[in-house]
VOFI-421393 format. One record per atom (N, C-alpha, C, O): x, y, z. Coordinates in steps of 0.05 Angstrom, whole numbers, plus 5000, padded with zeros to 4 digits. Example, Ala and Ser with C-alpha at 12.3 -4.5 7.8 and 13.67 -1.06 7.14 Angstrom:
REM VOFI-421393
526448865156524649105156526449345156528549345169525749555142527349795143525850015157526850235161
END
This chain:
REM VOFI-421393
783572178928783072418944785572488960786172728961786672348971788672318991791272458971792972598982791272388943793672438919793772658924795672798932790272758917789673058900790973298931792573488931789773188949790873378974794073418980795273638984794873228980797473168987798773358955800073568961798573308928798973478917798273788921800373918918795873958926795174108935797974238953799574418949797674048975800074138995803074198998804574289016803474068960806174128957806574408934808674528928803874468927804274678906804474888926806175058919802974938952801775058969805075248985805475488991806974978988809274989007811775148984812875368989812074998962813075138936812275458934813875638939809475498927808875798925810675988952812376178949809775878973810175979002813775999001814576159017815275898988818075908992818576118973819776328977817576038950818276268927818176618939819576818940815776548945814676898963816176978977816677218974817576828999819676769032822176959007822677199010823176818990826176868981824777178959826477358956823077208951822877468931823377628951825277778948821477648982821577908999824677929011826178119015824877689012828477699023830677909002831778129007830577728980831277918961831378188954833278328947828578238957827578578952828978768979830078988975828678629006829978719029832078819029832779049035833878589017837478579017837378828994838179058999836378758971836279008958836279358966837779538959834079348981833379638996834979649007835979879007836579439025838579559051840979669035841979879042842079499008843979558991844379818984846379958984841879878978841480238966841680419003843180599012840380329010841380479038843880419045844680599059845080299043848080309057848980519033849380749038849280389000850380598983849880838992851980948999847880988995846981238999848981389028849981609032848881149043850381319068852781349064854281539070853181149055857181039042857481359035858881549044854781299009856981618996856381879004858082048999853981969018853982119042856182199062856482439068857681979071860281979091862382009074864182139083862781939056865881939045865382089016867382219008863682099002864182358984864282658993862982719013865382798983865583099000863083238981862083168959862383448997859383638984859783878987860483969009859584038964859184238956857384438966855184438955857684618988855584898991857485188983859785278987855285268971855585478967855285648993853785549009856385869001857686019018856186279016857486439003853686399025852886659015853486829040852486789062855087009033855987189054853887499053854487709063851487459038849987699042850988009037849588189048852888079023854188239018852288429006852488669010850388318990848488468967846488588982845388788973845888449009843488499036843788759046841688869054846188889046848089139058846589309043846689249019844989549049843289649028844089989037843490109058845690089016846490309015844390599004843590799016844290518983841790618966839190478957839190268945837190588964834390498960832490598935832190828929831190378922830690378903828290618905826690658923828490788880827290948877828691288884827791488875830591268897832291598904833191618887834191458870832891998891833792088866835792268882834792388901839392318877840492358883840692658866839192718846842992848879843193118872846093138885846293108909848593198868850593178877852393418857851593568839855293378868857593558868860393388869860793258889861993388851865493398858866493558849865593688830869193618862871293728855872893688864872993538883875793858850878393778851878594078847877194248835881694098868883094408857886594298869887194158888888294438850891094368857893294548848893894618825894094578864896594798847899994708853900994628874901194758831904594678842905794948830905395068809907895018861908595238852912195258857913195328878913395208837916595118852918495358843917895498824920195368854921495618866924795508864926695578850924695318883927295298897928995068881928594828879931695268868933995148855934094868865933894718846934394758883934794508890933494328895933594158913931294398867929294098869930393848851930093608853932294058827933693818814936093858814936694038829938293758800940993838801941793878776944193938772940193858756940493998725938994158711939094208686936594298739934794398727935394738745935594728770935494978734936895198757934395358749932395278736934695598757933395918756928995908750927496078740928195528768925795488752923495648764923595728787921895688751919895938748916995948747915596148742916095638754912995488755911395588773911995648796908795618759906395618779903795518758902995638738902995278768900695158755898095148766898395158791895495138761893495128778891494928756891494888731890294838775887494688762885594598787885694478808883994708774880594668786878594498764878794508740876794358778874694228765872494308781872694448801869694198772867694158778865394078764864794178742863793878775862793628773859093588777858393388791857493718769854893638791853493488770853693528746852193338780851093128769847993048784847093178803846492788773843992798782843692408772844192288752842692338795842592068798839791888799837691958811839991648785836591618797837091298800837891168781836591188826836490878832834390698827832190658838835690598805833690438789832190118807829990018807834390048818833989798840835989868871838289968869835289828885837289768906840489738903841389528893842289948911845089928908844889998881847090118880843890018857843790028834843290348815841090368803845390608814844090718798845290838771847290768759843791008764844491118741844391478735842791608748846091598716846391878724847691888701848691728685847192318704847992408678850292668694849492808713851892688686854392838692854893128678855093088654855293478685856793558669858693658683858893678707860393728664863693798679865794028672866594038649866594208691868194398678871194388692871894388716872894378667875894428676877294548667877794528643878594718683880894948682884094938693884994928716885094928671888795028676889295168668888695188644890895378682892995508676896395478687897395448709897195508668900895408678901695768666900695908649904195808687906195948673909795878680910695798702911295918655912395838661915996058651917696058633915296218680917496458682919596388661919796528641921196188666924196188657925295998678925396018702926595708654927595438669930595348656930695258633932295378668934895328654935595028654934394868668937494968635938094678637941594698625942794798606942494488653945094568634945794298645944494218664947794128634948093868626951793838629953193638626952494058635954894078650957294108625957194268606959193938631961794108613962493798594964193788576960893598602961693358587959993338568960593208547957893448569955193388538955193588529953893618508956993868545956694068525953994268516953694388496952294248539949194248526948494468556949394488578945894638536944994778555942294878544942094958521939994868560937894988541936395118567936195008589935195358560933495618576930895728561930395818539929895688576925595708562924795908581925395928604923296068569922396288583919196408572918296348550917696618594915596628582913996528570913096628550913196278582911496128571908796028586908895948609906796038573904396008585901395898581900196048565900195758586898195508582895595548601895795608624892795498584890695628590889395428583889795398559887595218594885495068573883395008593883894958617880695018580878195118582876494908565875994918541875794638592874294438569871694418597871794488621869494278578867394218581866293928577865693858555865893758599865293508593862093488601860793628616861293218584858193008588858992808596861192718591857192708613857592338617854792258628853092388640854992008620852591808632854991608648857391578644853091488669854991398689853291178695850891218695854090988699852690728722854490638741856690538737853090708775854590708798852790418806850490378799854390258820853690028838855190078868857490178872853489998885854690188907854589818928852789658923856289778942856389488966856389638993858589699002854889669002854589739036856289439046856289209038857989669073859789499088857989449111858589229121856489539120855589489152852589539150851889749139850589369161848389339160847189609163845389629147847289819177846490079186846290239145844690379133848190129139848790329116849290519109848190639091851690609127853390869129855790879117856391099108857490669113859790579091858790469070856590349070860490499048859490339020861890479000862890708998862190148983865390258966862790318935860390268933864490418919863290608897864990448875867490458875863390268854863790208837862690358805860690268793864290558797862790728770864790588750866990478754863190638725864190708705862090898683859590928679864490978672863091268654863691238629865791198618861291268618862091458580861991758583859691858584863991908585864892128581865392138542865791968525865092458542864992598521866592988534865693128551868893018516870193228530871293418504872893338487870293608505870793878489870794098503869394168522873894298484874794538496876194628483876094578459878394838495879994918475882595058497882195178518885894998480887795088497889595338485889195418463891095408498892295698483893995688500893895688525896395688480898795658489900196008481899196138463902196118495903996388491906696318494907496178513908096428475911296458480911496758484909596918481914396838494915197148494912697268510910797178522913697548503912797778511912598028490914398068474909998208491910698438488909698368451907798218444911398498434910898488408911998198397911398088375913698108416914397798402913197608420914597458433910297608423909197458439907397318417905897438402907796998419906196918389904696708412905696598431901896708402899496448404898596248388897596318367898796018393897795788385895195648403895095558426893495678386890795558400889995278384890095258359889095078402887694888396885494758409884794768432884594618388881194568395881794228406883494098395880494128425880693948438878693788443876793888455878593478435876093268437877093118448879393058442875693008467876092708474872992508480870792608484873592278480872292108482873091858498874391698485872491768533872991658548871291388551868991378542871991238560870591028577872390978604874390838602871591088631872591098649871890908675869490898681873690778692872290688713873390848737875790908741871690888749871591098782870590928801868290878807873290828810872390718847873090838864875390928867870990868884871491058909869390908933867890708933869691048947868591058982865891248985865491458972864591149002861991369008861991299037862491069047861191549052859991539081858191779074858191989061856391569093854491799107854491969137853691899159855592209127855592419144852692519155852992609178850692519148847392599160846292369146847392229129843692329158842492159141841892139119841691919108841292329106840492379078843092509064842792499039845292609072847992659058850092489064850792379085851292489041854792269038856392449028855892659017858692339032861192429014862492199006862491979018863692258983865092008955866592128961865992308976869092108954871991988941872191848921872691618929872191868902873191668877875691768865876491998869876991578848879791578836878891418808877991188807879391628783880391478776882291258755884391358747881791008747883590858753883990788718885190578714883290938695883990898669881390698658879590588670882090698629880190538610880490618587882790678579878290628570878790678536878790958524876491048520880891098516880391318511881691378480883691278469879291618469880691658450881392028447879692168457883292158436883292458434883592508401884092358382883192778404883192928380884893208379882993368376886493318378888093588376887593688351887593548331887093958349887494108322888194358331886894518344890994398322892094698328891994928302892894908280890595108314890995398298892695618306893195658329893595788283895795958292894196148301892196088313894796448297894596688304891696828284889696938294892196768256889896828240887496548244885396668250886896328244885596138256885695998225883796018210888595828219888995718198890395458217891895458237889495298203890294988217893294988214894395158199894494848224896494778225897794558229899594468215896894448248897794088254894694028268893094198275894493698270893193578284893993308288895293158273892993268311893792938325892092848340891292948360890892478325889692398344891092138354892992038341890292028376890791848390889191728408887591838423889791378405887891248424888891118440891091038434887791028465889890748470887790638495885390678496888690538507888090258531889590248554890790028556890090408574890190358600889290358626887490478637890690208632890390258672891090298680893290198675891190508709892790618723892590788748890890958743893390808768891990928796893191268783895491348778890691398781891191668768891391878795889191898805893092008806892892168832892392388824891892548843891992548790890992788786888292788775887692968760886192548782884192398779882192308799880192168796883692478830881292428851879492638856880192878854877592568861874992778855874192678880874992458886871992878903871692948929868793048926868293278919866392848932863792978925862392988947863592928967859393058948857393188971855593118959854893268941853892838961850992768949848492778976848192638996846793038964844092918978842192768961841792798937840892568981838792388978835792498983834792499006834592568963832392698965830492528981829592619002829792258968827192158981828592029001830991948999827292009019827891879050825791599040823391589035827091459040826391149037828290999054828790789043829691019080831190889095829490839119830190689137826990999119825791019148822990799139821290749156
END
């Protein structure tokens, strides 16, 4: 009896140690993962993202339907011998006007979309421009009576994204770009009188344009834009006819640039029909 207990008492003390060193173990363990965790908490560096709310700036509200206007008008008119020093007796006056109205509808917030049409007019004349190249090249050349008329008509679909600067939402920069489509026709004159000959041609183009500009709001429900702009993909088409309307040459051309265009800023007046700001 005395064996069986006394054995009893040693399985009893055995179990009881085993248990003592597992929880110890499991402890040291947990603390292990807690120290790891802080370790790399303190000494790895962490990543936040930075949201500066820029998109929050709410310029245009979803659902307005805009009703708008640009234009451009410019004329150069030079006169005076001493604009160049090889160019004498010059005789210029150029003009061009555009105009632009268009109709907008905001599909989301800051977000819209619009259909564009467009009319543009030049006329150039160009009195009589001498060129003389002095006594070492021997060269001299004089143009006179000459004069330029073209009369085109553009389409476009447009998608504007607009970023309000200041929570009120009275500033906001103007992110467009356009598919333009442009047909017209130009007419060119030499001479005068019975030796005055015309060449007319028919004129296509096909754009993909980007227009960035500025908007304030001047009243609450009206802004004015400024846009420029700044080049993209374009392609043209020329076909010149003489006097009886028999072809004569044609040229097309495409190309790919970019570029701050200064005979490309357009000056508009958008009202905001629905009042959704209040």
């Amino acid at each position: 009896m005395k064996r069986m207990f006394l054995l009893l008492a040693v399985v009893f003390s055995v179990a009881t140690a085993t248990a003592q060193q597992e929880v110890s173990t499991s402890e040291a363990t947990a603390t292990s993962v807690v120290v790891d965790e802080v370790a790399k908490s303190r000494f790895l560096p962490t990543t936040r993202r930075v949201d500066r709310n820029i998109d929050r700036n709410k310029f245009v509200y979803k659902n307005e339907v805009m009703l708008g206007i640009a234009a451009s008008y410019g004329t150069l008119d030079v006169s005076d011998s001493d604009l160049m020093l090889l160019v004498d007796n010059i005789n210029l006056g150029v003009r061009r006007a555009s105009v632009m109205p268009f109709i907008a509808y905001a599909y989301r917030d800051n977000q819209t979309v619009g259909l564009r049409f467009g009319y543009d007019f030049i006329k150039g004349d160009l009195g009589n421009v001498a060129l003389n190249l002095g006594s070492v090249a021997d060269m001299s050349l004089s143009l006179a009576d000459i004069g330029l008329r073209s009369d085109n008509y553009s389409w476009s679909a447009f998608h504007r994204n607009y970023i309000g600067l200041d929570r009120r939402g009275i500033v906001g920069v103007i992110l467009e770009a356009e598919l333009l489509v442009k047909t017209g026709t130009s007419s060119l004159y030499t001479g005068v009188g019975d030796s005055r000959t015309n060449t007319v041609s028919k004129n296509f183009a096909a754009k993909l344009n980007l227009n960035p500009g500025l908007a304030v709001y001047v009243f609450p429900e009206v802004c004015v834009t400024v846009t420029v702009g700044i080049g993209g993909l374009k392609y043209n088409n020329v076909r010149q006819y003489d006097a009886l309307g028999v072809e004569t040459g044609r040229r097309d051309h495409s190309a790919l640039n970019f570029k701050f265009n200064l005979a490309d800023i357009q000056i508009g007046i958008v009202a905001h029909l629905w009042n959704k700001k209040k």
